[in-house]
N, C-alpha and C positions, 0 to 999 in steps of 0.2 A: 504494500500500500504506500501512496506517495500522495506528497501536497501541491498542488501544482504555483509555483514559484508567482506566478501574477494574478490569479485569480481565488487563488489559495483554497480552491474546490479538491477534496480528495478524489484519487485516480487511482484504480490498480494496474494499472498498464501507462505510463507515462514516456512522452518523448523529451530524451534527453538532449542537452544542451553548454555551454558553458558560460559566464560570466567571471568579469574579475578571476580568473582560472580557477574556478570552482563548479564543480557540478549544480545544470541546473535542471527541475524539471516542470513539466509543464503538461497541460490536458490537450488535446489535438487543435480544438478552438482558440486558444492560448498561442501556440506552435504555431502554424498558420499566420496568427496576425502580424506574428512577428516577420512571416517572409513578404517577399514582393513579387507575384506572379510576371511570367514575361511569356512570349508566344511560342510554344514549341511546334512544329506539325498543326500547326490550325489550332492548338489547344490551348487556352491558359495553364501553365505548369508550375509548380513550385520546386525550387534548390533549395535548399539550407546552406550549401558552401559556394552561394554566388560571388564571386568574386576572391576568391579564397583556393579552391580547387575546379579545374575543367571537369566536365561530362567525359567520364571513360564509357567506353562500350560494353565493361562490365557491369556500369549500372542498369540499373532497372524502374520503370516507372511504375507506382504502386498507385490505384485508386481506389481512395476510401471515400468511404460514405458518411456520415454525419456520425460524429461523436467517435469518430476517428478509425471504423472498424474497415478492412482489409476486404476489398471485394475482385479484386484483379491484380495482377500483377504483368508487367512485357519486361523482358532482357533486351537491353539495346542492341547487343548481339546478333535476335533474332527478330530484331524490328524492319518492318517495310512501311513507307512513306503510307499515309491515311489512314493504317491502322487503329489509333489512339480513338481518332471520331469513330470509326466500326466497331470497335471494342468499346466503347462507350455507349452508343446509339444499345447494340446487345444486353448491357446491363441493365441502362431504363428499362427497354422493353424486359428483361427477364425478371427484374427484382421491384417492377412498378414505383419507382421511386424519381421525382424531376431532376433535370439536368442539375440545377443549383445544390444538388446534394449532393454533390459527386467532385470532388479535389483530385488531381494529379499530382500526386510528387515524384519527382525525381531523387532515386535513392542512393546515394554512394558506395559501390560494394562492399567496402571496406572499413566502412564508418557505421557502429550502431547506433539507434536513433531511438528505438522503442525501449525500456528497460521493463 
C-alpha cells in the first residue's frame, strides 16, 4: 500500500517516480498530470523520460484505462504505422468504454514505473 505523493489518496499499485533524489509515488491521475502529451502515430502519447532518455525500440506502449488499469500493450519492435488508432478503435469497441478513457504511454524497457 502507498500514499500517492500529490494527492495523498492511498494506492496499492503506484507509479513510481523521483524528486529531490528521492523516491516518489503517485496514483495514475496524479502521474499523468505531471507529463505532457505530444503526437505519436496520430495519437496523443505520454513519456515520462521526455527529454531525458530517447524512444528505444525496446519500449512498448501500454494503454490504460481510467484509474490506471492495463488494457493493451504494443512493443515498438513489433509496431506498424496506424496500428495505435486500430488497436485503440478495438478496445472501445471491445470493453465499451469512450475514447477519453483510454491514455497511451510510452514505457521505457528498462525503467520500472508501477511498484
Amino acid at each position: 500500500m502507498h500514499t500517492c505523493h500529490f494527492c495523498h489518496s492511498s494506492i496499492t499499485e503506484a507509479f513510481v517516480g523521483s524528486k529531490n533524489e528521492g523516491k516518489v509515488y503517485s496514483c495514475f491521475k496524479c502521474f499523468i498530470q505531471t507529463l505532457k502529451p505530444f503526437k505519436f502515430d496520430e495519437e496523443f502519447v505520454y513519456y515520462p523520460m521526455f527529454g531525458i532518455r530517447k524512444i528505444q525500440p525496446e519500449d512498448s506502449i501500454a494503454f490504460y484505462g481510467n484509474g490506471g488499469n492495463e488494457l493493451a500493450r504494443v512493443y515498438l519492435k513489433s509496431y506498424n504505422e496506424g496500428f495505435l488508432s486500430y488497436l485503440k478503435e478495438a478496445i472501445i469497441q471491445d470493453k465499451e468504454i469512450p475514447t477519453e478513457d483510454i491514455t497511451l504511454v510510452i514505457e521505457p524497457y528498462n525503467i520500472r514505473l508501477r511498484e
